[in-house]
C-alpha positions in Angstrom: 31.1 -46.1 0.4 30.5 -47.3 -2.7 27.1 -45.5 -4.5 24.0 -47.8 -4.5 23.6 -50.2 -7.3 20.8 -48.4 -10.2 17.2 -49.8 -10.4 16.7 -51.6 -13.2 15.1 -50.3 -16.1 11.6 -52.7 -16.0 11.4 -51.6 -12.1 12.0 -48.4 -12.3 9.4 -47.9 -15.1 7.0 -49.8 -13.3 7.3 -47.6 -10.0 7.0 -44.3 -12.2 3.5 -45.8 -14.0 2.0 -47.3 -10.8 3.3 -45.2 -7.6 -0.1 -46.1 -5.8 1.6 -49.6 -5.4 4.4 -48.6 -3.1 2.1 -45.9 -1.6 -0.6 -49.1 -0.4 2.1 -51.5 0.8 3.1 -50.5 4.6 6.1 -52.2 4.8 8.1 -51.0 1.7 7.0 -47.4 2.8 8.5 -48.2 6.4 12.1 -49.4 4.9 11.7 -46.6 2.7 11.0 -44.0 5.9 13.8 -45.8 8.0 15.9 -45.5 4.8 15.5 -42.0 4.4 16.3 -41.2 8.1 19.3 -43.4 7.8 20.3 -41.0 4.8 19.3 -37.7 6.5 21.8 -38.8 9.5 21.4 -38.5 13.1 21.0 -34.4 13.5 18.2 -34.3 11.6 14.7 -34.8 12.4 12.2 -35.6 9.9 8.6 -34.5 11.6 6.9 -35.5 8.7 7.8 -39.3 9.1 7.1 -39.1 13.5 3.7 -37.5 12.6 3.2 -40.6 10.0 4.3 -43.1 12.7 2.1 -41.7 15.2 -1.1 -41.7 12.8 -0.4 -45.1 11.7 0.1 -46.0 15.4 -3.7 -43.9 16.3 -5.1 -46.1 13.2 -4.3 -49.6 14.5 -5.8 -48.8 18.2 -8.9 -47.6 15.9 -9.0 -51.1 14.2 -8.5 -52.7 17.4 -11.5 -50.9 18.8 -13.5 -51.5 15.4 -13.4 -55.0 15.5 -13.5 -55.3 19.4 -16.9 -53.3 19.5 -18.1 -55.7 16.2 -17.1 -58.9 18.6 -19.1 -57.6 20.9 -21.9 -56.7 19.0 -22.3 -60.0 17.3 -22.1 -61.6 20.7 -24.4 -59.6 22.1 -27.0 -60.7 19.6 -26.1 -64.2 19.6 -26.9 -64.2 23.2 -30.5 -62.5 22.8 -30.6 -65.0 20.3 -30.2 -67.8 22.1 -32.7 -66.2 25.0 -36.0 -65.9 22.5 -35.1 -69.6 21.8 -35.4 -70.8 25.5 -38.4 -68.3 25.8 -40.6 -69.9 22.9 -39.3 -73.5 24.0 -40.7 -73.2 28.0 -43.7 -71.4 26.0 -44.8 -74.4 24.2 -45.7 -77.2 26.6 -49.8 -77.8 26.8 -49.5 -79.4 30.7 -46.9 -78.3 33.2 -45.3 -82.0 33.5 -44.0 -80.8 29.7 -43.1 -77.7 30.9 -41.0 -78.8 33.9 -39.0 -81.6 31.3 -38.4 -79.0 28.3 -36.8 -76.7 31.4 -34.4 -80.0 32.2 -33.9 -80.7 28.5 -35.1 -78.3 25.4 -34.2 -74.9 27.7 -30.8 -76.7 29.4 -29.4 -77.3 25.8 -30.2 -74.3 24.0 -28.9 -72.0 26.7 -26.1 -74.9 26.8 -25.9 -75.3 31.1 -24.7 -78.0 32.3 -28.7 -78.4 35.1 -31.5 -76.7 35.5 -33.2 -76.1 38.8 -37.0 -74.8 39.6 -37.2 -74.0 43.2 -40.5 -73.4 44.6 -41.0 -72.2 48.0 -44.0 -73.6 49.8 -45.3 -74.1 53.5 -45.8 -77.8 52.9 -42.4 -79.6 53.3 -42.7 -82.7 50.6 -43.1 -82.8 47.0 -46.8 -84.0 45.1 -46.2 -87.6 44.1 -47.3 -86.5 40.8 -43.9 -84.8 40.8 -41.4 -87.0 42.2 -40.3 -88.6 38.9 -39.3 -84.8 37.3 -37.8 -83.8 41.1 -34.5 -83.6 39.1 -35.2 -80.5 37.7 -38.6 -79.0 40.1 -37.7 -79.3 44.0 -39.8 -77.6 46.5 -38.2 -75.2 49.5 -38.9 -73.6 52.7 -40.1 -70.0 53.1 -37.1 -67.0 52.6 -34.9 -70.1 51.1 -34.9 -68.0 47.6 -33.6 -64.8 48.6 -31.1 -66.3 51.2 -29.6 -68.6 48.5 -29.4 -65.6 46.0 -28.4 -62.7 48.2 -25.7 -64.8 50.4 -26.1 -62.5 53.5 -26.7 -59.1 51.2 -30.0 -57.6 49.5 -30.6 -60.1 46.3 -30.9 -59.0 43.2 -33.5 -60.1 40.3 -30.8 -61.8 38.6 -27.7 -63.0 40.3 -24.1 -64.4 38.4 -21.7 -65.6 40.2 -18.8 -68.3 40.1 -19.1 -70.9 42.8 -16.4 -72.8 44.4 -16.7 -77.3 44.7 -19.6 -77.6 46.8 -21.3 -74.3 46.9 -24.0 -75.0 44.2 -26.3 -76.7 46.9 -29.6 -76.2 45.0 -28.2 -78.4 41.7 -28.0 -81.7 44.7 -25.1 -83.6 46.0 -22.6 -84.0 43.1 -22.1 -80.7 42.3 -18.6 -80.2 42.6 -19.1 -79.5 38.8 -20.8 -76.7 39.1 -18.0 -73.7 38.2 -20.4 -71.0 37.7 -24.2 -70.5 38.1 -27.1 -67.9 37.0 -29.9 -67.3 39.9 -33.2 -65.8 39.1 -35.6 -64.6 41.6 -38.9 -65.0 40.8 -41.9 -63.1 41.6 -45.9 -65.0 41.1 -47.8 -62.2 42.3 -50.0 -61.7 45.5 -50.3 -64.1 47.7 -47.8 -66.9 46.2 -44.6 -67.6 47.6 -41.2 -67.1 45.2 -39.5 -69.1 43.5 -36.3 -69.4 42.1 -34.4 -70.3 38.7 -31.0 -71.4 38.3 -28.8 -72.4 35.7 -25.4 -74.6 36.5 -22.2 -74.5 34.8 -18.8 -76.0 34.4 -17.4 -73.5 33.0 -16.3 -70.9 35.5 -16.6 -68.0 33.0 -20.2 -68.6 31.4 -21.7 -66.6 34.5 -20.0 -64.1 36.1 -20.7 -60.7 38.3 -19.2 -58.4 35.5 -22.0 -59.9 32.6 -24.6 -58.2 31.9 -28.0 -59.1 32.9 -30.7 -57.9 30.8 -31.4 -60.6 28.6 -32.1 -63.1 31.7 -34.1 -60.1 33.7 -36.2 -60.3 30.6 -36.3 -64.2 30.4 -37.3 -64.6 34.2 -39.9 -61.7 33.8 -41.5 -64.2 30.6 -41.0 -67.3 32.8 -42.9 -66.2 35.8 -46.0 -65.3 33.6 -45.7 -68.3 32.3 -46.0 -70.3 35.5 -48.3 -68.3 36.9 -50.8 -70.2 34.6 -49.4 -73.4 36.1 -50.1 -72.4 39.7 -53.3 -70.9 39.1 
Protein backbone atom coordinates (compact mmCIF):
# COMPACT_ATOMS: atom_id res chain seq x y z
CA UNK A 1 0.00 0.00 0.00
CA UNK A 2 1.01 3.09 -1.04
CA UNK A 3 1.76 5.67 2.23
CA UNK A 4 -1.05 8.27 2.75
CA UNK A 5 -0.95 11.41 0.79
CA UNK A 6 0.77 14.52 3.46
CA UNK A 7 -1.56 17.23 4.90
CA UNK A 8 -1.13 20.28 3.50
CA UNK A 9 0.86 22.82 4.85
CA UNK A 10 -2.28 25.63 5.66
CA UNK A 11 -4.16 22.47 7.42
CA UNK A 12 -1.74 21.10 9.18
CA UNK A 13 -0.83 24.46 10.65
CA UNK A 14 -4.21 25.11 11.44
CA UNK A 15 -4.79 21.72 13.45
CA UNK A 16 -1.40 22.43 15.48
CA UNK A 17 -2.79 26.32 16.45
CA UNK A 18 -6.48 25.24 17.10
CA UNK A 19 -6.53 21.41 18.33
CA UNK A 20 -9.81 22.28 20.46
CA UNK A 21 -11.52 22.27 16.98
CA UNK A 22 -11.13 18.66 16.16
CA UNK A 23 -11.34 17.82 19.91
CA UNK A 24 -15.30 19.66 19.86
CA UNK A 25 -16.46 18.08 16.53
CA UNK A 26 -17.76 14.35 17.26
CA UNK A 27 -17.66 13.09 14.08
CA UNK A 28 -14.07 13.87 12.87
CA UNK A 29 -12.91 12.36 16.34
CA UNK A 30 -15.10 9.10 15.50
CA UNK A 31 -13.34 8.58 11.86
CA UNK A 32 -10.27 9.47 13.64
CA UNK A 33 -10.97 6.54 16.56
CA UNK A 34 -12.22 4.10 13.81
CA UNK A 35 -9.08 5.17 11.83
CA UNK A 36 -6.83 4.39 14.47
CA UNK A 37 -8.31 0.93 15.20
CA UNK A 38 -8.20 0.19 11.57
CA UNK A 39 -4.29 1.04 11.95
CA UNK A 40 -3.80 -0.83 15.23
CA UNK A 41 -5.24 -4.09 13.30
CA UNK A 42 -7.52 -6.65 14.57
CA UNK A 43 -5.31 -8.13 17.77
CA UNK A 44 -5.36 -5.13 19.37
CA UNK A 45 -7.70 -3.62 21.66
CA UNK A 46 -7.76 -0.07 22.31
CA UNK A 47 -9.69 0.35 25.85
CA UNK A 48 -9.24 3.78 25.88
CA UNK A 49 -11.48 4.35 22.72
CA UNK A 50 -14.45 1.39 24.20
CA UNK A 51 -14.41 3.41 27.42
CA UNK A 52 -14.98 6.74 25.13
CA UNK A 53 -17.69 4.97 23.18
CA UNK A 54 -19.44 3.89 26.18
CA UNK A 55 -19.34 7.52 27.92
CA UNK A 56 -20.42 9.07 24.91
CA UNK A 57 -23.18 6.37 24.63
CA UNK A 58 -24.08 7.10 28.89
CA UNK A 59 -24.06 11.04 27.78
CA UNK A 60 -26.77 10.80 25.10
CA UNK A 61 -29.34 8.67 27.39
CA UNK A 62 -28.47 11.68 29.91
CA UNK A 63 -29.60 14.28 27.25
CA UNK A 64 -32.43 12.18 26.44
CA UNK A 65 -33.54 12.18 30.03
CA UNK A 66 -32.62 16.02 30.33
CA UNK A 67 -34.89 17.17 27.84
CA UNK A 68 -37.56 14.45 28.56
CA UNK A 69 -37.86 15.59 32.22
CA UNK A 70 -37.79 19.55 30.82
CA UNK A 71 -40.92 18.35 28.33
CA UNK A 72 -42.44 17.24 31.13
CA UNK A 73 -41.95 20.00 33.30
CA UNK A 74 -43.10 22.61 30.92
CA UNK A 75 -46.19 20.54 30.36
CA UNK A 76 -46.79 20.17 33.69
CA UNK A 77 -47.04 23.86 34.17
CA UNK A 78 -48.87 24.58 31.11
CA UNK A 79 -51.53 22.32 32.52
CA UNK A 80 -51.77 24.12 36.02
CA UNK A 81 -51.81 26.92 33.90
CA UNK A 82 -54.56 26.26 32.02
CA UNK A 83 -56.45 24.98 35.47
CA UNK A 84 -56.17 28.58 37.48
CA UNK A 85 -57.69 29.89 34.12
CA UNK A 86 -60.94 27.78 34.28
CA UNK A 87 -60.83 28.40 38.19
CA UNK A 88 -61.01 32.33 38.04
CA UNK A 89 -63.38 32.07 34.84
CA UNK A 90 -66.36 29.78 36.78
CA UNK A 91 -65.32 32.39 39.73
CA UNK A 92 -66.50 35.40 38.02
CA UNK A 93 -70.21 35.07 37.31
CA UNK A 94 -72.52 37.47 39.71
CA UNK A 95 -75.89 34.90 39.19
CA UNK A 96 -75.66 31.20 38.67
CA UNK A 97 -77.47 31.41 35.04
CA UNK A 98 -73.77 33.08 34.22
CA UNK A 99 -72.10 30.63 35.96
CA UNK A 100 -73.79 27.50 34.34
CA UNK A 101 -73.08 29.33 30.54
CA UNK A 102 -69.24 30.30 31.28
CA UNK A 103 -69.01 26.34 32.35
CA UNK A 104 -70.51 25.51 28.62
CA UNK A 105 -68.44 28.27 27.01
CA UNK A 106 -65.41 30.34 28.86
CA UNK A 107 -64.35 26.95 31.06
CA UNK A 108 -65.09 24.30 27.82
CA UNK A 109 -62.57 26.46 25.62
CA UNK A 110 -59.85 27.14 27.96
CA UNK A 111 -59.58 23.67 29.21
CA UNK A 112 -60.27 22.97 25.23
CA UNK A 113 -63.13 19.86 25.67
CA UNK A 114 -65.04 19.25 23.30
CA UNK A 115 -68.88 19.52 26.29
CA UNK A 116 -69.27 20.28 29.56
CA UNK A 117 -71.79 18.52 31.83
CA UNK A 118 -73.16 19.69 35.48
CA UNK A 119 -75.01 16.77 36.96
CA UNK A 120 -77.01 17.37 39.90
CA UNK A 121 -78.57 14.67 41.77
CA UNK A 122 -81.99 15.54 43.20
CA UNK A 123 -85.23 13.78 44.57
CA UNK A 124 -87.37 15.76 42.22
CA UNK A 125 -87.28 14.21 38.68
CA UNK A 126 -87.67 17.44 36.26
CA UNK A 127 -85.62 20.47 35.70
CA UNK A 128 -86.74 24.31 37.05
CA UNK A 129 -88.13 26.03 33.96
CA UNK A 130 -85.84 28.73 34.79
CA UNK A 131 -83.33 26.18 33.65
CA UNK A 132 -84.44 24.52 30.60
CA UNK A 133 -82.83 26.90 28.06
CA UNK A 134 -79.05 26.18 29.70
CA UNK A 135 -80.15 22.20 30.12
CA UNK A 136 -77.32 21.69 27.60
CA UNK A 137 -74.72 22.09 29.90
CA UNK A 138 -76.83 21.65 33.76
CA UNK A 139 -79.05 18.34 33.79
CA UNK A 140 -80.53 17.04 36.91
CA UNK A 141 -80.22 13.15 38.05
CA UNK A 142 -81.57 10.57 40.27
CA UNK A 143 -80.06 9.63 43.66
CA UNK A 144 -76.57 7.28 43.55
CA UNK A 145 -76.56 8.21 39.65
CA UNK A 146 -73.03 10.08 40.34
CA UNK A 147 -71.00 7.45 41.84
CA UNK A 148 -72.52 4.67 39.58
CA UNK A 149 -71.60 6.66 36.45
CA UNK A 150 -68.02 7.34 37.88
CA UNK A 151 -67.17 4.13 39.60
CA UNK A 152 -68.73 1.63 36.75
CA UNK A 153 -69.38 -1.22 39.25
CA UNK A 154 -66.08 -0.36 41.50
CA UNK A 155 -65.53 2.24 44.48
CA UNK A 156 -65.31 5.82 42.51
CA UNK A 157 -62.76 7.92 42.90
CA UNK A 158 -62.73 11.92 43.38
CA UNK A 159 -61.52 12.29 39.90
CA UNK A 160 -62.03 9.68 37.29
CA UNK A 161 -60.06 9.50 33.43
CA UNK A 162 -60.91 7.24 31.30
CA UNK A 163 -61.28 6.62 27.39
CA UNK A 164 -64.81 5.73 26.35
CA UNK A 165 -65.82 3.69 23.48
CA UNK A 166 -69.04 5.19 20.68
CA UNK A 167 -71.84 5.35 22.87
CA UNK A 168 -70.54 5.09 26.33
CA UNK A 169 -70.45 8.88 27.25
CA UNK A 170 -74.28 8.84 28.19
CA UNK A 171 -74.19 11.95 30.44
CA UNK A 172 -72.88 14.32 27.30
CA UNK A 173 -76.75 13.18 25.52
CA UNK A 174 -77.50 11.25 22.41
CA UNK A 175 -74.81 12.10 19.81
CA UNK A 176 -71.97 11.20 21.60
CA UNK A 177 -70.38 8.84 19.58
CA UNK A 178 -67.73 11.71 19.65
CA UNK A 179 -66.85 11.50 22.85
CA UNK A 180 -63.17 9.52 22.80
CA UNK A 181 -62.22 10.26 26.25
CA UNK A 182 -63.79 11.98 29.30
CA UNK A 183 -62.75 13.54 32.83
CA UNK A 184 -65.48 12.77 35.79
CA UNK A 185 -65.44 14.60 38.95
CA UNK A 186 -67.32 13.77 41.93
CA UNK A 187 -68.55 16.33 43.82
CA UNK A 188 -69.14 16.80 47.42
CA UNK A 189 -71.80 20.14 48.78
CA UNK A 190 -71.68 19.27 52.17
CA UNK A 191 -74.30 17.98 54.74
CA UNK A 192 -77.42 17.36 53.73
CA UNK A 193 -77.14 18.04 49.82
CA UNK A 194 -76.96 15.44 47.34
CA UNK A 195 -73.71 15.10 44.91
CA UNK A 196 -73.05 16.11 41.94
CA UNK A 197 -71.02 15.46 39.23
CA UNK A 198 -68.56 17.19 36.60
CA UNK A 199 -67.54 15.96 33.35
CA UNK A 200 -65.52 17.06 30.64
CA UNK A 201 -65.91 15.30 26.96
CA UNK A 202 -63.35 14.71 24.48
CA UNK A 203 -62.55 13.58 20.95
CA UNK A 204 -59.45 12.96 21.36
CA UNK A 205 -58.91 9.54 22.98
CA UNK A 206 -55.59 10.56 24.69
CA UNK A 207 -56.55 13.94 26.44
CA UNK A 208 -57.97 11.82 29.55
CA UNK A 209 -56.67 8.82 30.37
CA UNK A 210 -56.20 6.35 33.60
CA UNK A 211 -52.25 6.78 33.58
CA UNK A 212 -52.67 11.10 33.92
CA UNK A 213 -52.27 12.52 36.74
CA UNK A 214 -54.97 13.93 38.69
CA UNK A 215 -54.04 16.61 40.95
CA UNK A 216 -54.73 19.61 39.16
CA UNK A 217 -58.49 18.57 38.53
CA UNK A 218 -58.81 17.15 42.45
CA UNK A 219 -57.90 20.79 43.09
CA UNK A 220 -60.27 22.27 40.48
CA UNK A 221 -63.39 20.21 41.59
CA UNK A 222 -62.45 20.94 45.36
CA UNK A 223 -62.69 25.11 44.08
CA UNK A 224 -65.79 24.28 42.08
CA UNK A 225 -67.87 22.78 44.74
CA UNK A 226 -67.31 25.84 47.12
CA UNK A 227 -68.24 27.70 44.52
CA UNK A 228 -71.58 26.20 43.99
CA UNK A 229 -72.29 25.75 47.32
CA UNK A 230 -73.15 29.58 47.26
CA UNK A 231 -75.53 28.80 44.36
CA UNK A 232 -77.48 26.16 46.23
CA UNK A 233 -77.58 27.88 49.45
Amino acid sequence: MSDPAPLAEEMRARILNEPNTILSDPDVMRALIAANDQAMGNNIIDLRGVAMERLEDRLTRLEDTHNSVIAAAYENLAGTNQIHRAILAFLEPLDFESFIRCLGEDVRDILRVGQVRLLLESHEASMDPMLVDISDVLSIAEPGFCEDYAGRGKPPRQVTLRGLTPGEGTVFGTSNNWVKSEACILLDFGDARLPGLLAFASEDPHQFSASHGTDLLSFMGGVFERAMRRWLG
